[in-house]
C-alpha positions as a Python dict, from the first residue, in 0.01 Angstrom:
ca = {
    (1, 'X'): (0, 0, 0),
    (2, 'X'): (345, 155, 134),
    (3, 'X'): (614, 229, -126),
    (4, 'X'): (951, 56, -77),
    (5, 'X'): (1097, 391, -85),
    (6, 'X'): (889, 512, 207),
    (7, 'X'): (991, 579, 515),
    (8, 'X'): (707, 406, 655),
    (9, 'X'): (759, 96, 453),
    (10, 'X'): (1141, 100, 611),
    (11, 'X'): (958, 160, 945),
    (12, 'X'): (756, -104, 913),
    (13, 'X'): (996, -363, 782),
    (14, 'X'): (1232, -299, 1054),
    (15, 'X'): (1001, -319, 1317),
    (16, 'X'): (849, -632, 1163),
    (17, 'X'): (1221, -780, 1095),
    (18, 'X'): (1307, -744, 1476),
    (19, 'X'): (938, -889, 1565),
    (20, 'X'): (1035, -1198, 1365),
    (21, 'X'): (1416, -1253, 1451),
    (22, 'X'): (1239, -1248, 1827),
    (23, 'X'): (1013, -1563, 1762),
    (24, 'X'): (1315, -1690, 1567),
    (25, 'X'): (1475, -1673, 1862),
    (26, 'X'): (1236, -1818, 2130),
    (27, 'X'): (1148, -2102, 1884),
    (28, 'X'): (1527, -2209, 1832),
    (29, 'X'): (1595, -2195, 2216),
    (30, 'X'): (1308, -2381, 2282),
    (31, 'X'): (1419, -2670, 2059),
    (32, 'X'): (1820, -2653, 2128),
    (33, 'X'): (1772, -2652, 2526),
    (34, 'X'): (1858, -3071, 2510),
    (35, 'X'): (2111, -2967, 2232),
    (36, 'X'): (2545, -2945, 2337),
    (37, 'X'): (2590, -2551, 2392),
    (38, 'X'): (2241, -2521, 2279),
    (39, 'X'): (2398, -2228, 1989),
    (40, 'X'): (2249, -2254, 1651),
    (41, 'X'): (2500, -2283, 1364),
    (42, 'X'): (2579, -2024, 1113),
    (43, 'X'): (2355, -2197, 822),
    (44, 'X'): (2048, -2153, 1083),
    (45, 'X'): (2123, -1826, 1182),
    (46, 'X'): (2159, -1744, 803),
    (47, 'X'): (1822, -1876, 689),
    (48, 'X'): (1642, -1787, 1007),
    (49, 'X'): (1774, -1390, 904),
    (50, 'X'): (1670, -1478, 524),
    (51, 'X'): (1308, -1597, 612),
    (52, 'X'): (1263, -1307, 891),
    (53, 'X'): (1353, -1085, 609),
    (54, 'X'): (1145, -1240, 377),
    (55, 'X'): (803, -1245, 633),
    (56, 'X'): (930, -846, 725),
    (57, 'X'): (959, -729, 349),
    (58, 'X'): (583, -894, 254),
    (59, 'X'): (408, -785, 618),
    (60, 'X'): (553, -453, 560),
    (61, 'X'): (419, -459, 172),
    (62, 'X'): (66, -551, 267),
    (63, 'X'): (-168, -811, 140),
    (64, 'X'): (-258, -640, -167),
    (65, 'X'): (33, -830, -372),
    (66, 'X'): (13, -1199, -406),
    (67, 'X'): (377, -1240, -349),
    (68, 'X'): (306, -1127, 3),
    (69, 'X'): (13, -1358, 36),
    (70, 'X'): (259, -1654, -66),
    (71, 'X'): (493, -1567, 189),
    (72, 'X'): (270, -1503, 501),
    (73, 'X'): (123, -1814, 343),
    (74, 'X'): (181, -2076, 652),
    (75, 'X'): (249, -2379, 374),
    (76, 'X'): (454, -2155, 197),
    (77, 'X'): (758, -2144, 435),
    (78, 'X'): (778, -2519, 446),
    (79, 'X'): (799, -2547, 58),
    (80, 'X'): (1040, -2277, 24),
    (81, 'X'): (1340, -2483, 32),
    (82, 'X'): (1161, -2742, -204),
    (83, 'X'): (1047, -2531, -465),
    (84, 'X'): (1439, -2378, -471),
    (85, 'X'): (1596, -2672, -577),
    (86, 'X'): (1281, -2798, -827),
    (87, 'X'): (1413, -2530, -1018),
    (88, 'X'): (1751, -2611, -1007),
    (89, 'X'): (1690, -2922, -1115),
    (90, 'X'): (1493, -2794, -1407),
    (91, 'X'): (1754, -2522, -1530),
    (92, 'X'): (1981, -2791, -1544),
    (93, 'X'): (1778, -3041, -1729),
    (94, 'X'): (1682, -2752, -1949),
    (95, 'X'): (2057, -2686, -2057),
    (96, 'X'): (2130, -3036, -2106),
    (97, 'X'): (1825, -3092, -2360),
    (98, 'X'): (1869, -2734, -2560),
    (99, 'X'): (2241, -2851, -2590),
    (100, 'X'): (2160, -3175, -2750),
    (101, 'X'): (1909, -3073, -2973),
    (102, 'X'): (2092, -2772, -3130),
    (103, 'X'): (2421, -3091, -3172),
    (104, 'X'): (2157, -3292, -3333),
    (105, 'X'): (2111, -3028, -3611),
    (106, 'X'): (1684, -2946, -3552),
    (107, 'X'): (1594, -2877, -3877),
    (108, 'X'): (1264, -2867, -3823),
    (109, 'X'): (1078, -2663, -4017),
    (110, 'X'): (897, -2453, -3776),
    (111, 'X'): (828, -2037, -3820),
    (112, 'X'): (1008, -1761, -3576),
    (113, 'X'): (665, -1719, -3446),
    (114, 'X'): (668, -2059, -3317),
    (115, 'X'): (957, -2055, -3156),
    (116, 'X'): (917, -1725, -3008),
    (117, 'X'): (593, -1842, -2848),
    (118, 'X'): (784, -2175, -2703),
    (119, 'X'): (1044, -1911, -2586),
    (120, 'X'): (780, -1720, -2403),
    (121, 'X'): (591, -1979, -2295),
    (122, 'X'): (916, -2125, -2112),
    (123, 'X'): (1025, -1771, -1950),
    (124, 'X'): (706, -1747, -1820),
    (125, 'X'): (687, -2059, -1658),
    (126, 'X'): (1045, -1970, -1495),
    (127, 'X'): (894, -1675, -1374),
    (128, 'X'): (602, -1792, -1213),
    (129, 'X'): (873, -2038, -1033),
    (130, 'X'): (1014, -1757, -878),
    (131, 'X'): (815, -1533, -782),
    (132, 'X'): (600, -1650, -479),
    (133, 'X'): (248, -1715, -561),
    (134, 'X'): (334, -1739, -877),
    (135, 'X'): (210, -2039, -950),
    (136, 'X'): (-164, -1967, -945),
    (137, 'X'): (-306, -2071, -1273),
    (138, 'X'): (-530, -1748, -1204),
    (139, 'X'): (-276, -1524, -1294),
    (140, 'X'): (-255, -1445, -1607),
    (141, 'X'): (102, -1287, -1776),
    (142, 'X'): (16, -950, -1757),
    (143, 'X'): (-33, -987, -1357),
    (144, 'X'): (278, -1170, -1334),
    (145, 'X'): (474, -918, -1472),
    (146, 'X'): (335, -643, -1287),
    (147, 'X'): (382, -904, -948),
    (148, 'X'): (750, -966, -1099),
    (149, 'X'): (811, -582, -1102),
    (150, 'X'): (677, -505, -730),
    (151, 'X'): (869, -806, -615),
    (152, 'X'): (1187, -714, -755),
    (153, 'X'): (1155, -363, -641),
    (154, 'X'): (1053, -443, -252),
    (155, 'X'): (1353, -709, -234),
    (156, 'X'): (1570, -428, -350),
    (157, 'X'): (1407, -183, -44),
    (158, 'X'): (1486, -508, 150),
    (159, 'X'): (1845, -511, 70),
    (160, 'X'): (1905, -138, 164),
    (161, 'X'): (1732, -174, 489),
    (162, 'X'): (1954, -467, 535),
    (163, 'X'): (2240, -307, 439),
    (164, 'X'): (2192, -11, 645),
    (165, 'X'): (2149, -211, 935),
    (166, 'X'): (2448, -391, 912),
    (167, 'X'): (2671, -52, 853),
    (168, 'X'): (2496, 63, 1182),
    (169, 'X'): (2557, -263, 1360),
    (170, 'X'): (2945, -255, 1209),
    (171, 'X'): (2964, 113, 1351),
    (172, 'X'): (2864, 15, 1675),
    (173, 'X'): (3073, -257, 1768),
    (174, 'X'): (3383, -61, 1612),
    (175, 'X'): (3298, 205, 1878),
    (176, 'X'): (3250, -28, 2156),
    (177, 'X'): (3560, -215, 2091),
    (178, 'X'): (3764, 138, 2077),
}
């Protein structure tokens, strides 16, 4: 397992990143050819850079986290946009039905224990939404927090890759056009 820190891991996820904006780029010509100026808009170019990220940051991590498994996951890909807006939906249905039951007064007479289980139980269940390969009934909370945690800190290795990429593009075209 590579740190995000590393300068391997950074190795790695750039050369995997450029790998995968490639095959982005192949498949997308080969299916706008019969399209008018055959150019892909700037929603496709932004979610064909989001999911070459995405493939670069787990290849680079390794198959040891689930996460990474989930992403490299062929099926997982297609459901992506899917399982993004299930949870929309559910956040908002969520809001709607804690609003009207703290308007309709809830007395009930349940303990702080109870409630802070129900609590739980719902973050939880938010959190295995997110996180890819979450899902797994196998995994119990314990595993999913430690997944959570390696997650959050490889998308944040992600974004300064990213963002170090773009400064060097930026710099580059600044001294071309000069």
């Amino acid at each position: 397992m590579q740190g995000p820190s590393t300068k391997s891991f950074r190795q790695a996820f750039l050369k995997n990143l450029f790998v995968s904006l490639q095959l982005q780029q192949v498949r997308t010509s080969k299916y706008d050819a019969s399209s008018v100026g055959g150019a892909m808009s700037l929603h496709e170019r932004k979610l064909a850079v989001k999911s070459s990220a995405d493939v670069a940051m787990a290849a680079a991590r390794g198959a040891g986290a689930r996460w990474a498994r989930a992403i490299l996951a062929p099926a997982s890909s297609a459901c992506m946009v899917q399982r993004c807006r299930r949870i929309v939906i559910r956040c908002r249905g969520r809001k709607r039905s804690l609003t009207t039951s703290a308007r309709a007064g809830g007395g009930s007479a349940s303990s702080g224990g109870e409630v802070s289980r129900r609590l739980l139980r719902r973050r939880t269940m938010a959190l295995r939404e997110v996180i890819p390969g979450g899902q797994d009934a196998a995994v119990d909370e314990a595993s999913l927090l430690r997944e959570a945690m390696d997650y959050v800190v490889h998308l944040r290795a992600q974004v300064d890759v990213l963002r170090r990429v773009s400064e060097a593009v930026q710099r580059s075209s600044s001294i071309i056009l000069q």
